[in-house]
N, C-alpha and C positions, 0 to 999 in steps of 0.2 A: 608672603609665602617664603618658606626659608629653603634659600638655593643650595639643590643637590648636587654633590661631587659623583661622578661615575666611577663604582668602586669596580674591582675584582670580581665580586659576586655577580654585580647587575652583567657584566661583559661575558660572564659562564652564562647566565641565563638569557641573554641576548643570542649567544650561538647553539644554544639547546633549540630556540624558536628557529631558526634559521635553518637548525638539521631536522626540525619536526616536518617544518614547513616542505624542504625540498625530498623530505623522503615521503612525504605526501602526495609530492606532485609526480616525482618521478619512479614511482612506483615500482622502485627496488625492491622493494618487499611489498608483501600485503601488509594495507592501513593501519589494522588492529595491531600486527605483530612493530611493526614501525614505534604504534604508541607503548607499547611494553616496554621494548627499547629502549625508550626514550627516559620512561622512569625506572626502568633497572641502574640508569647510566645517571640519572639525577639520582640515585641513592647510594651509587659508589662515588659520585665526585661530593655527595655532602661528608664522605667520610675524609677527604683531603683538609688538611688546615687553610682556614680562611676562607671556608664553605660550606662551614656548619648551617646555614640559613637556609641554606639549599635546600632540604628536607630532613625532617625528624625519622628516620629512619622506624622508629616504634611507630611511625603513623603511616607511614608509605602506603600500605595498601589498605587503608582508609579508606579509599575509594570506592572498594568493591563494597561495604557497607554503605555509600552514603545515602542520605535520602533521594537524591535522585537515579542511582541506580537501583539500587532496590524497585521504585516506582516503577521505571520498565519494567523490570522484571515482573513484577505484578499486574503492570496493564497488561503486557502479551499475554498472560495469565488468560486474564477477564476478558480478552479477546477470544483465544483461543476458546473460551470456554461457551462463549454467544456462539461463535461459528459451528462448535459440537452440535448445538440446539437445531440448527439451521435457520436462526432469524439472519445471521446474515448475508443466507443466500437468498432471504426474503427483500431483504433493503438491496442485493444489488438486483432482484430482477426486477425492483420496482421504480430501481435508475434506470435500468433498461427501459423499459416500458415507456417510462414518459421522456428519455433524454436520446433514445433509439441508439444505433451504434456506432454514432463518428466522434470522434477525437473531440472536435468542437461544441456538441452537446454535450458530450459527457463532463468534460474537465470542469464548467462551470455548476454542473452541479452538485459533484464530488465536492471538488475545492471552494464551494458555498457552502455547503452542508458543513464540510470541517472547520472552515473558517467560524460559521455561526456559535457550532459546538466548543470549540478551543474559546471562544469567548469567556466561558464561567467554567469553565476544564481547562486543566494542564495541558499545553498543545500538544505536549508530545503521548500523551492520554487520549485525546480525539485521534491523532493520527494513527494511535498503535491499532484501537478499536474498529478503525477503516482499513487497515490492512488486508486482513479477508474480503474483504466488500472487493476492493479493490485489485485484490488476486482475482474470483471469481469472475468479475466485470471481462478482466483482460482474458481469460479462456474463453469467456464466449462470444467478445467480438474480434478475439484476434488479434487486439490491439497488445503492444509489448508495453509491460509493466513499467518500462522506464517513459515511457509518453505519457505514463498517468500519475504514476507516485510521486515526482519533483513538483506537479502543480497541488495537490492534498497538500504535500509536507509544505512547500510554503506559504501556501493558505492557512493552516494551521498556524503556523509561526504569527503572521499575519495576523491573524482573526484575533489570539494574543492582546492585541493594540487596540482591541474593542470596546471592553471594561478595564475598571480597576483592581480585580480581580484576575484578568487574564493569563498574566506573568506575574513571575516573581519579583521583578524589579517593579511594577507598577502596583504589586501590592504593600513593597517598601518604601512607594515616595513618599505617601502621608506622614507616618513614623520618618523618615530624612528631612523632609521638609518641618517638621515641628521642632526636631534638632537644633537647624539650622537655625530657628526663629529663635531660638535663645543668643547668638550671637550680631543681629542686626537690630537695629535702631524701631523704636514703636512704628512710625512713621513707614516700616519699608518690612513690615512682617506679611509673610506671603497668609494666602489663605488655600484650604487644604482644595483637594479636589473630590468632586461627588463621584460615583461608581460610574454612571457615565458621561463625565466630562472630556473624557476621553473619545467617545463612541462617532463625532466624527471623522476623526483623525485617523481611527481604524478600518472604519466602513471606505474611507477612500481609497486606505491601503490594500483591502481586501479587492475592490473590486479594480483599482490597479492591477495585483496579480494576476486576477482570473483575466482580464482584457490580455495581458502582456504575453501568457500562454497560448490563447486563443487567436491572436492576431499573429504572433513570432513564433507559436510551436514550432510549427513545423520547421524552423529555420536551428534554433536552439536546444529541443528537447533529443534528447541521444534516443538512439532507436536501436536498444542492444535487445534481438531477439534471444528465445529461448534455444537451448540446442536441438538438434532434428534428431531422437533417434529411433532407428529404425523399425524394433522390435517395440514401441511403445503405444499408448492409448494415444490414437489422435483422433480430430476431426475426421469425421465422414470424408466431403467433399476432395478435399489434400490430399489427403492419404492415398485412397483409391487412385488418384490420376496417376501421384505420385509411383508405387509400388506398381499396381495393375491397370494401369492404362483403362479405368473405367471411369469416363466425362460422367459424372452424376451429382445432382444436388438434392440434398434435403426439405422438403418444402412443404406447406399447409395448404390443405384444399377446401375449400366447403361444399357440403353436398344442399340444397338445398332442398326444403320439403316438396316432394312430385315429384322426384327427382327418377329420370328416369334410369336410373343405377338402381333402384328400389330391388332388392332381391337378388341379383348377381352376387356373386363368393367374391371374394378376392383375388382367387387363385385365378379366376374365369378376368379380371380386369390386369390383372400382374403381366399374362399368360399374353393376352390377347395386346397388349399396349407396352411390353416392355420395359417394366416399371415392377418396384417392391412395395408396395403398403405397410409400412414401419408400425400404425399406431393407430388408433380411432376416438372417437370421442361423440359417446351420445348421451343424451339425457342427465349430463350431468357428470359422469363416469368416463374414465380415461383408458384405453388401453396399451397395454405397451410391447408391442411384436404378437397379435392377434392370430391366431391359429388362420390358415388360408381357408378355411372353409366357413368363415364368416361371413354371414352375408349383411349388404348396405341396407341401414335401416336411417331412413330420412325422416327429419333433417339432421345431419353431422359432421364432423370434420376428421380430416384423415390427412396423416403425415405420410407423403410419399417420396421414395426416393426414385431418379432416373434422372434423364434428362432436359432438361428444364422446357427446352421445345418441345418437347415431347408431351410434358406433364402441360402443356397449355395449350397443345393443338388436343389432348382428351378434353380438359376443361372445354374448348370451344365447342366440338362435336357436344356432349353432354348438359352446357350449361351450369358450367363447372366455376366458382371464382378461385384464382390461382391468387393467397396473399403475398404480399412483397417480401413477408419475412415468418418467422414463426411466433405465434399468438399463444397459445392452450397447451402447445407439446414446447415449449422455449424454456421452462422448466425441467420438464423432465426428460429433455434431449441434450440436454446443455454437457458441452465435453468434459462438463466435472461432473455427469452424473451415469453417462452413457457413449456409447462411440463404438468406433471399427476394431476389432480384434483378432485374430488369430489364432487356430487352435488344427492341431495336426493329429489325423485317423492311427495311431500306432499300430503295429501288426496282431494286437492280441485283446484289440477293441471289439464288443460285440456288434458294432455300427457297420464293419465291414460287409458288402454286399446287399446292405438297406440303404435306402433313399431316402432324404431329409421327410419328406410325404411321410413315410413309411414308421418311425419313430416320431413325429409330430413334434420334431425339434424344437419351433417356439415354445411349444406348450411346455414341453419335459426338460430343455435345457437352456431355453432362454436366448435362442440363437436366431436372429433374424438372417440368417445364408443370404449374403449376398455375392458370390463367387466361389468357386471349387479351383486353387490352384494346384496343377495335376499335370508331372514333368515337363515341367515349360511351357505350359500353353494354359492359359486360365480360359474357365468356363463362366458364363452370367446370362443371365435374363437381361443382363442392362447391356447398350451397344458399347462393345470395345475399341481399340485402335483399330483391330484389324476387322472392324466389323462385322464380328461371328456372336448367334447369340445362340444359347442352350437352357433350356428348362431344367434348372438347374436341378428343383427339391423333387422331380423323378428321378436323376440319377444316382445308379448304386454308387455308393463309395467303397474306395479302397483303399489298404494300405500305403501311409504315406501322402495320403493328399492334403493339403492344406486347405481348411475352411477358412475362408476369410467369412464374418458377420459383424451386425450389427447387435448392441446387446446392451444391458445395463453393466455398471462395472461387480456391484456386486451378484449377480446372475454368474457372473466372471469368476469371480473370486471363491463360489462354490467347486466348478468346474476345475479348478486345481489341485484337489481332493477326487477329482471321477478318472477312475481308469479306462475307460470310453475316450479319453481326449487329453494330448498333449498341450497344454497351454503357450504359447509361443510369446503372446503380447506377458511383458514384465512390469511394467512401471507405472502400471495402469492406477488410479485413484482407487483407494480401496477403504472410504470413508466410514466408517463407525457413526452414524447421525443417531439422535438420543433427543427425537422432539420431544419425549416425555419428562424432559429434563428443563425443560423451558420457563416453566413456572419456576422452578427453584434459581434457573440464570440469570433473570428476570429482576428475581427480589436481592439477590446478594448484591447486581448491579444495580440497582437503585437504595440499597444500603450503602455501601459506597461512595453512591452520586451523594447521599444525601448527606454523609459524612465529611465530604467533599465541602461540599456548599454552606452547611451549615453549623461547621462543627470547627472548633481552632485544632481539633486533630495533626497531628503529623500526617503530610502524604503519602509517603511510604506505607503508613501505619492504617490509613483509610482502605488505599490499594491492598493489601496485602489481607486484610477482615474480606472481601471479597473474592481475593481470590481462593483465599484456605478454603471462605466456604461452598465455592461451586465442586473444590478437591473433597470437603469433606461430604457432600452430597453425591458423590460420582457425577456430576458432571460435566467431569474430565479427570482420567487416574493420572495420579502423581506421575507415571513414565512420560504422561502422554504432554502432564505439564510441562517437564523438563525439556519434553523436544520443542514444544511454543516457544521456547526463550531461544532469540539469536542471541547465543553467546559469543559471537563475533560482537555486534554493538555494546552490548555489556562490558566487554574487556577495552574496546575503545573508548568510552567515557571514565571509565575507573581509573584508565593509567594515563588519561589526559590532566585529570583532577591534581593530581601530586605539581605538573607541570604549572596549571593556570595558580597555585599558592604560593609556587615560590615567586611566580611573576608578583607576585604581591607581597610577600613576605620580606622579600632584599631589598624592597624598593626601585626596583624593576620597570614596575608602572607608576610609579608619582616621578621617575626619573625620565620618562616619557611624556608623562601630562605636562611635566614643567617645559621640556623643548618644545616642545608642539603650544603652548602656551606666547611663549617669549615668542615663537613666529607669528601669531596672530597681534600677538600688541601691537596697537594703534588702528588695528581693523574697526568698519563702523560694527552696530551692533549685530545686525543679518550674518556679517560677514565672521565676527564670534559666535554664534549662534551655531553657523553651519559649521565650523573649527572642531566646536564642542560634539555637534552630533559626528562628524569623521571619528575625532578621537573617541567617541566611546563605539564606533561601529568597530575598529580598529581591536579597540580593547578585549571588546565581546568575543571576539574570534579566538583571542588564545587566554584567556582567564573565564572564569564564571559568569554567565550576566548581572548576578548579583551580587559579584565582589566588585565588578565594575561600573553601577550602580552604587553601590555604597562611598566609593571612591572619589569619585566623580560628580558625584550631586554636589558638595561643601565645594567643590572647585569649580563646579559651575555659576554656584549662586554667588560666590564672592564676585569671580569675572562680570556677571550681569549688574550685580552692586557697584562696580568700580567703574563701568565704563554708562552707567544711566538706566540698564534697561530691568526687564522684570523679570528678579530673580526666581519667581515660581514657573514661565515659561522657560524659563532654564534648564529647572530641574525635571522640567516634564522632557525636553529635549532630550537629556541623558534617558532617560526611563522609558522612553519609546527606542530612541535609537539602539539602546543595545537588545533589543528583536532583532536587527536590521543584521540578522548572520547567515548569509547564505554565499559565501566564497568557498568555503572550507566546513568541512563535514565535523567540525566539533560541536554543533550544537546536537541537542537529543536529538531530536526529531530528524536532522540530516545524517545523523548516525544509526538511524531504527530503520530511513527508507533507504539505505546505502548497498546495504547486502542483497536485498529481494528484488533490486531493480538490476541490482550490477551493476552501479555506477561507481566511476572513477572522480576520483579526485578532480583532475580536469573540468569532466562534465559541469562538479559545482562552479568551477571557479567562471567557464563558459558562460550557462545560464545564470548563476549567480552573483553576474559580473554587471550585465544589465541590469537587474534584479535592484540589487543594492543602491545602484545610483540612482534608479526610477525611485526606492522608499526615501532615501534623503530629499532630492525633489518635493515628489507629494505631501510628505510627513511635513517639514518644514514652510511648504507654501499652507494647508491646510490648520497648520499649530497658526500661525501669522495671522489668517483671513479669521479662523474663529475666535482665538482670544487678544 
């Protein structure tokens, strides 16, 4: 190997990484603007003499075309455009269902599922697709986005190291390794690897992370909530305690057939038991804020809200089963579909002097009243702090009172439009869903897949036939596309790109590989083995996976030739290990889940400090025991 002199160039691109790095960590600026920065400042110093290498300035913003960003931008796409449909509020309530609502059931099924999928998918193509799954999950059990998205996104990464297909650098070892074989000896020619030669090595890594999560969440994962605000769509339960001191929870009841409720209103059980009946469900059919004068028709279930002793010393009189959580209404009560809201009597509202009874609110406005707040003192059916209750939907209203209810968001988003009511909640979910659209999101996304899979297509060029055509089918308009793209993460990989070429360009990184080399000489071979996978875990973090792969394979397999051992687990080394990126938010995937969790820099390097060394471990004992 012919020995590098550390020029001028590599020593500029040496403290470019160093000011990348610490303006990362210390978070002077926000990330994305940092990485702009950084290649604004590497395309004025290529214009200094003796730093032309630095970048081509006609190629600078190369980036923002390349295949890999593009590809984001087309999976949020094709996300974005499932989510329209509402399949994938169907996959998360079907997480729900079977993985229920804690941390520790959830993550491994998430981060199984992505792992699996990222296997014959672009990881950061599984993980964009999960995103929604994974928004929706966190609204309705409350859990914060940042306790779920870092274990998806490195499972994803992960899952990667399944096939040979995975990533990009393991669909390059074949092709590196046949290379290679033109320069070694008959006797010591590697032979290639099958699609899944791989699949132990990944399946251990995968189920590595999901334990590491599950066992050390709660100690490593950041737990950065959403912000509280005031006038917004929240939870039932919160909200009310929070704002108006009323203890009540949401909850499923079943009526059983004979049930002796048979024929009673609701209005006569609300009235009589201190409790709202939100919802019913018989024979098949759902209802959602049922006019009070329905009467129980058994056997059926019924969402009520109050308070929870309450709702289960009725259940006991009655013969009532109180579920532990919500079954049949968990859908369509779910805080992305429905919740507490707010809405003010104006002085020139015809409501004035009529009682919710009176105008049959559910039926006509979609208002489940659950409190009248009326100068200072709120009214309810349900017990407050100061334990006063009032039958609320006889009383007149007046000018100026605030209705607190319960309601759907779009029920809501009518009432914005009525001069009858001032809307007070703002930032309430006001989703456009277009199941009729499903069949066509369906086929583009299985187009796609299949051009994916089957096809030597460009990725970009795959992604991007899918998503024009969910846009050219409406379902999703072009404005609606453009708000899907975090154009934070998009500007963060673009202007990192310019950075990881010059590290290759100057010779930057074989002026790396060679020191980190010379300090392994004389190691046995385990002991090069592991050398090799640091330096390319090292590599992966600030250049490409698959500039560092390409790199790095020919200096792995020489090293494995020269000291005895086998040069094709060498190059599988390099080709697994540069997955191994989870310190630093420049890989896709920790750049797509960086903005919607609100994670810092820190966070990765915390959890992905563990992370990293648990994958050389396993990756390297596993590479060892199988081949």
């Amino acid at each position: 190997m012919e020995n590098l002199a550390l020029t001028f160039e590599m020593a500029v691109v040496l403290g470019l990484l160093a000011l990348t790095v610490g303006l990362f960590v210390s978070v002077i600026v926000r990330i994305d603007l940092a990485a702009i920065l950084v290649m604004v400042l590497l395309g004025l110093l290529s214009q200094m003499p003796g730093l032309g290498n630095l970048a081509d300035v006609n190629h600078l913003f190369d980036g923002l075309a390349s295949n890999a960003v593009v590809s984001i931008i087309a999976v949020m796409i094709i996300g974005a455009g499932l989510d329209k449909t509402g399949i994938m509020s169907k996959v998360a309530a079907a997480i729900l269902k079977y993985g229920g609502k804690t941390e520790v059931r959830i993550i491994p099924i998430i981060s199984g599922t992505v792992g699996l999928i990222s296997s014959f998918m672009q990881n950061v193509g599984a993980a964009a697709l999960f995103l929604p799954v994974v928004s929706r999950i966190s609204v309705r059990t409350e859990l914060p986005m940042s306790r779920l998205l870092m274990p998806m996104g490195f499972c994803a990464i992960l899952g990667g190291t399944m096939t040979l297909v995975g990533s990009s650098p393991l669909i390059l070892l074949n092709d590196l390794i046949i290379s290679s074989n033109d320069m070694l000896p008959t006797d010591q020619q590697m032979e290639i690897f099958t699609l899944f030669s791989v699949t132990p090595v990944g399946i251990a890594l995968v189920l590595t992370g999901i334990l590491y999560f599950v066992l050390l969440g709660r100690w490593v994962l950041p737990n950065i909530g959403s912000k509280d605000e005031g006038s917004s769509g929240q939870s039932v339960r919160d909200y009310l305690k929070k704002i108006y001191g009323l203890k009540s929870d949401l909850v499923e009841v079943v009526v059983p057939e004979g049930s002796i409720l048979r024929g009673q209103t609701f209005e006569d059980i609300m009235v009589a038991h201190n409790c709202y009946i939100l919802g019913s469900y018989h024979k098949g059919q759902r209802f959602f804020s049922p006019v009070t004068s329905t009467t129980v028709q058994d056997p059926c279930r019924l969402a009520i809200m109050g308070r929870r002793k309450v709702i289960q010393a009725m259940a006991n009189d009655y013969g009532l089963d109180v579920l532990p959580e919500l079954d049949i209404f968990a859908e369509a009560y779910a805080p992305t579909v429905a919740g507490v809201a707010e809405v003010v009597v104006p002085p020139d509202s015809d409501l004035i002097g009529k009682s919710a009874r009176d105008v049959v609110m559910r039926k006509t406005y979609g208002l489940g009243l659950l409190a009248i707040h009326r100068g200072g003192e709120t009214l309810s059916l349900v017990e407050t702090e100061d334990h006063a209750v009032t039958d609320i939907s006889n009383e007149p209203l007046r000018a100026g009172d605030t209705l607190v209810a319960f309601t759907a968001w779009d029920r809501l988003a009518r009432l914005t439009k009525d001069r009858d009511f001032v809307v007070v909640t703002s930032d309430f979910p006001m989703e456009d869903l277009r199941p009729n659209k499903v069949v066509w999101a369906l086929l583009f996304f299985l187009i796609t897949l299949g051009l994916i899979l089957f096809t030597d297509m460009r990725l970009s060029l795959a992604l991007l036939t899918g998503a024009c055509g969910m846009i050219a089918t409406n379902v999703l308009r072009i404005d609606e596309a453009y708000e899907a793209v975090s154009w934070q993460t998009v500007f963060l990989l673009a202007s990192l790109i310019p950075l990881g070429q010059a590290v290759q360009n100057t010779g930057t990184a074989s002026w790396i590989a060679q020191q980190i080399l010379t300090l392994l000489h004389g190691w046995p071979i385990w002991g090069l083995q592991a050398g090799v996978a640091v330096l390319a875990t090292g590599f992966t973090l600030v250049m490409s996976n698959v500039g560092a792969t390409v790199l790095l394979v020919p200096l792995a397999v020489s090293i494995a030739v020269a000291a005895g051992g086998d040069p094709a687990i060498f190059a599988l080394t390099v080709a697994i290990s540069t997955s191994n990126s989870f310190l630093i938010p420049t890989h896709q995937v920790n750049a797509l889940i960086m903005g919607p969790a609100g994670y810092r820099v820190v966070d990765f390097m915390k959890s992905g400090g563990i992370m990293t060394i648990l994958f050389l471990i396993v990756s390297l004992t596993v590479m060892n025991v199988v081949f």
